[in-house]
N, C-alpha and C positions, 0 to 999 in steps of 0.2 A: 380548492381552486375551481374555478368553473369551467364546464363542460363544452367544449366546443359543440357538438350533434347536438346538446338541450338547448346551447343558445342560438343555434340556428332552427330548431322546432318550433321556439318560444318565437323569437324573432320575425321569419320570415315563413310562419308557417299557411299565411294565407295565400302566399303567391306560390308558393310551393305545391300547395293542394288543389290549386287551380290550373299550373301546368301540368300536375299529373292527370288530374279530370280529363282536360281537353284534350292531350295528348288519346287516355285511353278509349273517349267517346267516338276519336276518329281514327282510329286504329282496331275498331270490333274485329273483322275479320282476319289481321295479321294475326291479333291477339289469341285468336280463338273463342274469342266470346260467344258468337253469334253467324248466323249466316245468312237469314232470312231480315231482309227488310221491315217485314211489318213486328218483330220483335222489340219489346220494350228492355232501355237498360237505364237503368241508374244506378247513379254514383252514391254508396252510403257513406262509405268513412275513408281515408287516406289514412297506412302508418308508417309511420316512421323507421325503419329497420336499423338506417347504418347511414352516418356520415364522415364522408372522407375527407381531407385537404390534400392537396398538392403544390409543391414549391414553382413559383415561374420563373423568378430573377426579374419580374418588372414592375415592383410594388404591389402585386396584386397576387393571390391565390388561385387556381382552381379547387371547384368545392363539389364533390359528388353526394349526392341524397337517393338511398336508395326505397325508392317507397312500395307500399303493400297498397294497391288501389281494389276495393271491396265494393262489388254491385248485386245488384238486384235484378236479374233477366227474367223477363214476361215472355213466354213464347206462346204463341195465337194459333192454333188452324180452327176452319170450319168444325170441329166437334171439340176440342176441349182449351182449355187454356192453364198450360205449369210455369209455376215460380220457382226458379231455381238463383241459388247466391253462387257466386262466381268472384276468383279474386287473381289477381298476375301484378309481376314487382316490376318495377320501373325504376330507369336511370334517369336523374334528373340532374343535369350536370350545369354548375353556373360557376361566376367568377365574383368575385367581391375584395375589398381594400380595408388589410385589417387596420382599424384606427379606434381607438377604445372601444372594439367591438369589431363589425364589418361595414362599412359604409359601401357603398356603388355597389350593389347587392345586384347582380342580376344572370336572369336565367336564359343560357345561351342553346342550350338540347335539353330535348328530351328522345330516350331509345327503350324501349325492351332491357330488360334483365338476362343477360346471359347466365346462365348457372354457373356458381362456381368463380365469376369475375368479379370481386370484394371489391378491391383497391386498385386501382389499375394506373396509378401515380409512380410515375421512375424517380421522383424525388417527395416522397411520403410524409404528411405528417403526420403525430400523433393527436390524442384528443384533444389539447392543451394548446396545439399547435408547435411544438416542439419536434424538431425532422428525428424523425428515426435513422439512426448511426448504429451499426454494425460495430464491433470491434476490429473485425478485420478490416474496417473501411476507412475506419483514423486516419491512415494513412494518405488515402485519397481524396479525405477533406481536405486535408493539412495542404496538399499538393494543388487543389482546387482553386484555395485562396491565395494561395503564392499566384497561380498562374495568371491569377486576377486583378492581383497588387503588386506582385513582386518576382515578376518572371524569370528574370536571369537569375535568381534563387535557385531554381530548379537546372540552370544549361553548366554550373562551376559550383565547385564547393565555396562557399562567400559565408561571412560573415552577415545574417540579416539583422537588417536595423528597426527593430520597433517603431522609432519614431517615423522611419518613411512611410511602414506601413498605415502608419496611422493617420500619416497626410494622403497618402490616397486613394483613404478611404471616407476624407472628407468628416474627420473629426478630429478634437481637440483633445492638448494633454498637457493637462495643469497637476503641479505639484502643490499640495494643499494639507493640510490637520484635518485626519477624518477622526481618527478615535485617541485617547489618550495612551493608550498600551498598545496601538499598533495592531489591536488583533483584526482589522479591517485591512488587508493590504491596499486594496483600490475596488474602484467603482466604475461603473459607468451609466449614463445617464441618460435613460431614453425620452425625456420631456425637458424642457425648462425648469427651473426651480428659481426663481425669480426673490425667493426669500436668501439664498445661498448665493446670488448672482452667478449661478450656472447653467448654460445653455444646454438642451437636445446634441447630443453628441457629442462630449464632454469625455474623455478618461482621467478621472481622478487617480493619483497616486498618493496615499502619506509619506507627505515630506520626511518624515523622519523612518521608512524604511531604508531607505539607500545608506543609512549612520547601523542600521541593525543585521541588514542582512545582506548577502553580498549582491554583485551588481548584476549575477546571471537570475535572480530571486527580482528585482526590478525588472529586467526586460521581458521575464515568463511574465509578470504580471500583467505589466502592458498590454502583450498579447491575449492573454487571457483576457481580457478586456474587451479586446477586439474581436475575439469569436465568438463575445458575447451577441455582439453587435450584430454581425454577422448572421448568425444563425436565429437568435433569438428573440427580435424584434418584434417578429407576431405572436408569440405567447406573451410578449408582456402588452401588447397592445389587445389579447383577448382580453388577459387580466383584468385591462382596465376598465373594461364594461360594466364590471361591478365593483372594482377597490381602482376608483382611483390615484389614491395615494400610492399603489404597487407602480413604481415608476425608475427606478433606482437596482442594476442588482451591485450585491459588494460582493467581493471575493474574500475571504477569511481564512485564517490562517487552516481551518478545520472544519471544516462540513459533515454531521452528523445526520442522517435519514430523520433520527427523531426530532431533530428538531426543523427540518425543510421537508418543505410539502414533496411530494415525488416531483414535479415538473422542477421545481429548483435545483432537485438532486441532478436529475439526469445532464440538466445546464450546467450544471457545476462537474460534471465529467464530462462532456464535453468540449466544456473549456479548460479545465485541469489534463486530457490527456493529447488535445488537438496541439496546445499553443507551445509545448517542446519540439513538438513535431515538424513547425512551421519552422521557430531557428534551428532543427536539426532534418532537412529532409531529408527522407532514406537512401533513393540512390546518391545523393552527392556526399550524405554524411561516410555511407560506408565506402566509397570513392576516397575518400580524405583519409579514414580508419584503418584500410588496409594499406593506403602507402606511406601512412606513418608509423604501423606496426613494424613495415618492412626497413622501413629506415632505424628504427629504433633496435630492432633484433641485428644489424649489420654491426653496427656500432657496438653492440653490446659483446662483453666479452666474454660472456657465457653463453648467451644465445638462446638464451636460457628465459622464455614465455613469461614466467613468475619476478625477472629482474623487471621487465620493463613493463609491465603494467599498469604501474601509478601514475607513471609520467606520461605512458599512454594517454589515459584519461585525464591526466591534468591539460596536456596536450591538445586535444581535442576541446577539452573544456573552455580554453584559451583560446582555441582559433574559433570557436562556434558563441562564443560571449555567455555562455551559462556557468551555474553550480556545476559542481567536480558530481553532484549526486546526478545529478539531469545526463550528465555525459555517462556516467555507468550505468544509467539504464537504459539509455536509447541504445549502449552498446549492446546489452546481454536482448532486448528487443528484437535486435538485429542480425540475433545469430550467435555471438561471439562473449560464449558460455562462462568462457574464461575470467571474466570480468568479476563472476557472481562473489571472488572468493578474496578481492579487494576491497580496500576501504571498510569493512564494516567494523564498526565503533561499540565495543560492549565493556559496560565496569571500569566508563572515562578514560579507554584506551586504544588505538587501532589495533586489529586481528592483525599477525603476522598474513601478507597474505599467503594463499595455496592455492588447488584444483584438484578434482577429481574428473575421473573417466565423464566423459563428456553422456548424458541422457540420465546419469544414475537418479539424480535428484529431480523431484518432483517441483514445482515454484513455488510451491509453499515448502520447502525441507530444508534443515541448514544443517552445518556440521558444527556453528556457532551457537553458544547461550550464556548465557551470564551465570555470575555464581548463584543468586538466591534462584533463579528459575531451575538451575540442576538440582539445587536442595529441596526444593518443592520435589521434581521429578523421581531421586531418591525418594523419599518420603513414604512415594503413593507407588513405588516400583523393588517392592522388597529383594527380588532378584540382582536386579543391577544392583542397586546397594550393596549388596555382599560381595560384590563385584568389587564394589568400590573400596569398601571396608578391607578386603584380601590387598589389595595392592595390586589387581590384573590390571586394573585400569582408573589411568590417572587423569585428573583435569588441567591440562597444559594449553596455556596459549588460548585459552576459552574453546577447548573441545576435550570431549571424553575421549582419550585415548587407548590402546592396547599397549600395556607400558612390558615392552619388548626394544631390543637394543635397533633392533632395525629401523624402528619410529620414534624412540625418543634417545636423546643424548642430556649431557649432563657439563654446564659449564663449571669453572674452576670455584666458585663458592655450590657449588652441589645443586645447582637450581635446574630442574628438567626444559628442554626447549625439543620442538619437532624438526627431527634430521629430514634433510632436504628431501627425501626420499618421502617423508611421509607425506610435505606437503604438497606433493606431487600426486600423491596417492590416498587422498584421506577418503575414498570412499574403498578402501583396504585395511581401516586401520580406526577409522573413528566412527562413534554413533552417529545416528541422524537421530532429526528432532522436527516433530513441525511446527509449524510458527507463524502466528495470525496476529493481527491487531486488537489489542483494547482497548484502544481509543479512538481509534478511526474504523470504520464502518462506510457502506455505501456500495459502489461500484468501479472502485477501483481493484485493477486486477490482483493475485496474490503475490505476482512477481514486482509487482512495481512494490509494494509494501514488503515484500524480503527485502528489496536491493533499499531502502530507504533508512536501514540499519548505520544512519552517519553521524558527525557530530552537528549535523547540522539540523537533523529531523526530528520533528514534535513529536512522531509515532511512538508510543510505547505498545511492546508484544508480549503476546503469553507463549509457552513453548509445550508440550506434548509428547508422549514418547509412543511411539509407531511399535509396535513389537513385529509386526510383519517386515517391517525393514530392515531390524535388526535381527533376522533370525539368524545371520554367520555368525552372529557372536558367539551360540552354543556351541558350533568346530572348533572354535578357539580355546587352545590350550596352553594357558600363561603359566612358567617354570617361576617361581619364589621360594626357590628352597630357603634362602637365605632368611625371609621372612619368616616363615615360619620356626627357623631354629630359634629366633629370639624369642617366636612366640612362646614359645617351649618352657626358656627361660625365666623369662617376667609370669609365667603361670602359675611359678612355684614360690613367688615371693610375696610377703605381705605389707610391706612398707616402700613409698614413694622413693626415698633416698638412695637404697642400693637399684633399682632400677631405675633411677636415674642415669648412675655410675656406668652400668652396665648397656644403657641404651646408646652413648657416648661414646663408651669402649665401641659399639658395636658399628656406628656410624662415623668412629675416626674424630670425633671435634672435642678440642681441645676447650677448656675452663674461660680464655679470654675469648675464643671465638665463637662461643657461645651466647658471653655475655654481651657482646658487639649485634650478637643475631637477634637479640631479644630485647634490649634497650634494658634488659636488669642490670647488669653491673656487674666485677666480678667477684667483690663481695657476696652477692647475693647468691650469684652460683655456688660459691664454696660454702655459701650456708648450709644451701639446698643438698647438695653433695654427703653433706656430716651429717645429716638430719635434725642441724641446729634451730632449723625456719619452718613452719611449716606452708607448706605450697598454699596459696590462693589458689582457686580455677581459675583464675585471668594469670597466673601465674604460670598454669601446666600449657595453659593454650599457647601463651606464648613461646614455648620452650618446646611443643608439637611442630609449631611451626617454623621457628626457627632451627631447628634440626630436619623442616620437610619429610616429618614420618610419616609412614603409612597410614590412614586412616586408623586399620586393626591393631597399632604397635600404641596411638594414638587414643585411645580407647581405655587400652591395659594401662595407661598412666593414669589417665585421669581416672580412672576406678583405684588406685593404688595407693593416690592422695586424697583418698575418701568420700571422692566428689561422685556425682553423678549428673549428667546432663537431660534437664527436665523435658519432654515432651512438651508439656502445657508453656514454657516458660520463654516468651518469643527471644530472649536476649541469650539464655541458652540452647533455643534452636538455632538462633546465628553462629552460635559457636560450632555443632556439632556441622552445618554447612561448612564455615571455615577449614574445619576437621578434613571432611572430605573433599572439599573440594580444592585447594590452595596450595597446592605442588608444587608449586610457578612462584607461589605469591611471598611476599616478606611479610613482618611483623607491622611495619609503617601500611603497606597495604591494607593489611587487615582494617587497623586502625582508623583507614579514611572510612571506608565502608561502616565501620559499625557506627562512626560519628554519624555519619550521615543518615543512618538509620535509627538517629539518635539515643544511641549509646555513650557508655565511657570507654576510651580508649584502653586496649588490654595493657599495655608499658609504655608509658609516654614517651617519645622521644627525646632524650635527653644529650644528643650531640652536638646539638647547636648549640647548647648554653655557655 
């Protein structure tokens, strides 16, 4: 992309080098050039140091150039005569109208160089001409532009309207076919396109996002649009000094650094984190957020933080016209922590929500991960594995937990769930894990991409294991006598069938409700039983996990039935995942997963037939 400072050197460097000259030829003795009259100075070269912009708000820029003026002093008495080179920096400060370049270019001061005074613009832009934004200043953009379009936004919690906004700001919003897959949500348009029949300030929308995505994903875009508009105007009008055709930006569903020049980037965050901001302003949104927390906890018959949460956010979601995702992170944004441990969506399912001690976690840290990222984390984490492998700790509800009666419970088909206590308390009870995007990339913060774990988001994450976070695990001392007596047992025998028997006896499940847990049949159990059959491995897995054994118990089987689970062998690393990780999980569970990782299912389900 071209360089604002080169194209003003390249440009205008004649009149530029001429008010520096002049300036400095009548300025000797401020300068300190000279002090004597009959002294010779000339001007050798002018350089170019540093060029600034500044935002006005009236079509126009200010433009600082800071230059190096290089002379050549003659100095004269009756006996001798020295040449000395001499140089001092200068402010040349003018104004110009960016328009495919800068047009009405003119130079309004020149001053001396203070040391030390760069930039000296309270509304800054960069090279590219793109305003330099803060993080922490989002907010006061967002509020800038309300106050400018859409004022009584800021004095009530209100519902804003995109479309007003967008009348008065004196452009248009046509709903139109930009791409065939949608993956363009909209556009906006800073020239004519006369081939398209679209005018210079134009917001396109694909007609067919509003059938795909919900209505709070239309009105962010909108906006987005508009702060394109907004802020962005003189960088695509430097652009066009040399690319024409850069006239147009689109907003896509995913913005990757590699593939957008840095000025695109930075535009595309701040219109991705300006335009929720604008339909959620902070003091009015948390204005609304805490009197409908209060009302919702009245009501409630627990009273109880974790009942009312969803509807919190749904709540809010509702009255501010966005995504339920857009409302959970302006919440957790805004303070209220509590949010972080709703809604999020792993292995086609929502997380039970929970909370922890409010600061424990970092914005990038979760107490959430999906089963293949935990079997990867096994894998590479021999420690925790054996962890996992003993039975200290179990994967419930998509978090590693300390499988203690204080944190987990046991409903009436034997399946573990987290007792209220834990989910109140999961930074006492569960790993952390951190967790970054590999798919998305740029400048969006780490917490907006944790909280973006929903069913409605394109992001997919990788996970990590912190061992500095988890050092309490080592105080932790998990009692499994029980386990281990069976282990005891199945150590001493060499055939699949009576430890079968014996695993059964040991876990209380009876021959039909076994075969109900596995989709075999009960046939097939009674084979398995007599040692009439011999076990498949998709046979033993199934029968691991429909009785929800221990990884370690799980293990001693399938080595029993002569199997062994391959390292090299991706469909039996899935399994030995399954193994550890699916405490929680059924046999149908299983089975969607391995389809979906295109597998065969371990026991079809056969109930429907």
């Amino acid at each position: 992309m071209i360089s604002f400072s080169k194209y003003i050197e390249k440009t205008f460097y004649n009149e530029i080098y001429d008010a520096s000259e002049k300036y400095f030829l009548g300025n000797l003795e401020e300068l300190g050039i000279t002090y004597d009259y009959d002294d010779e100075v000339e001007v050798t070269d002018v350089d170019f140091k540093y060029v600034y912009a500044g935002h006005r708000g009236d079509g126009e820029i200010d433009i600082d150039i800071l230059t190096d003026v290089y002379a050549v002093v003659t100095e004269r008495t009756n006996h001798y005569e020295n040449t000395i080179e001499k140089n001092r920096w200068l402010r040349v400060s003018a104004i110009g109208k960016p328009d495919a370049g800068i047009k009405n270019f003119k130079i309004v001061k020149v001053d001396t160089y203070e040391r030390g005074t760069y930039s000296t613009f309270k509304y800054a832009l960069s090279d590219k001409l793109v305003p330099f934004i803060w993080k922490d200043d989002l907010d006061k953009v967002a509020e800038a532009i309300l106050n400018k379009y859409d004022r009584n936004a800021l004095l009530t919690p209100t519902r804003v309207e995109p479309d007003y906004i967008v009348q008065q700001m004196g452009l248009q919003l046509k709903y139109a076919s930009i791409t065939e897959d949608t993956s363009i949500f909209g556009q906006i348009y800073f020239q004519d396109n006369p081939e398209k029949g679209i005018s210079a300030g134009t917001v396109v929308i694909d007609e067919k996002l509003p059938q795909i995505r919900n209505l709070g994903v239309v009105r962010n875009t909108i906006l987005h649009e508009c702060v394109h508009w907004e802020l962005h105007r003189y960088a695509l009008e430097l652009a066009r000094a040399e690319e024409e055709e850069l006239s147009v930006l689109s907003t896509t569903n995913d913005i990757k650094d590699e593939e957008a020049s840095d000025m695109i980037g930075w535009m595309e965050w701040h219109a991705e984190s300006i335009a929720p901001k604008i339909l959620m302003p902070k003091e009015m949104f948390i204005q609304e957020a805490r009197s409908r927390q209060q009302r919702l906890l009245e009501l409630s018959q627990t009273q109880d933080i974790l009942d009312i949460l969803e509807k919190w956010i749904d709540e809010l979601a509702q009255f501010f016209g966005v995504s339920r995702l857009s409302a959970k992170v302006r919440l957790a944004e805004c303070g209220f922590e509590e949010v972080k441990g709703a809604f999020i969506y792993i292995d086609d399912a929502y997380v039970p929500t929970h909370t922890w001690k409010q600061g424990n976690l970092e914005d990038n840290q979760t107490f959430s991960v999906n089963l293949i990222q935990l079997g990867l984390q096994l894998l590479s984490q021999p420690v925790l594995k054996e962890r996992v492998e003993k039975g200290e700790l179990l994967y419930v509800e998509s978090h590693l937990c300390i499988n203690d009666a204080k944190y987990l419970s046991y409903d009436i088909a034997g399946t573990p769930f987290l007792t209220p206590y834990a989910r109140h308390h999961m930074d006492e009870c569960c790993i952390v894990f951190e967790i970054s995007s590999s798919t998305r990339t740029g400048r969006s913060t780490s917490l907006t991409l944790l909280l973006n774990r929903d069913a409605d988001s394109d992001i997919q994450f990788t996970i990590s294991y912190p061992k500095d976070k988890n050092n309490w695990l080592e105080q932790v001392d998990v009692h499994i006598d029980d386990t281990l007596e069976i282990m005891l047992k199945l150590s001493g025998m060499n055939s699949f069938a009576p430890a079968l028997v014996e695993v059964m006896k040991w876990r209380d499940v009876r021959n039909q409700e076994l075969a109900d847990e596995t989709n075999l049949g009960l046939k097939a159990i009674s084979n398995l039983r007599n040692g009439r059959t011999e076990p498949k491995l998709e046979t033993v897995i199934a029968i691991c996990i429909g009785m929800k054994l221990p990884p370690s118990i799980s293990k001693m089987l399938v080595e029993l039935s002569g199997r062994t689970l391959r390292v090299g062998n991706q469909q039996e690393m899935l399994y030995e995942f399954i193994l550890n990780c699916t405490a929680s999980w059924d046999v149908n569970m299983c089975n969607t997963l391995l389809v979906n990782k295109g597998f065969k299912e371990l026991v079809p389900d056969r109930s429907g037939l």
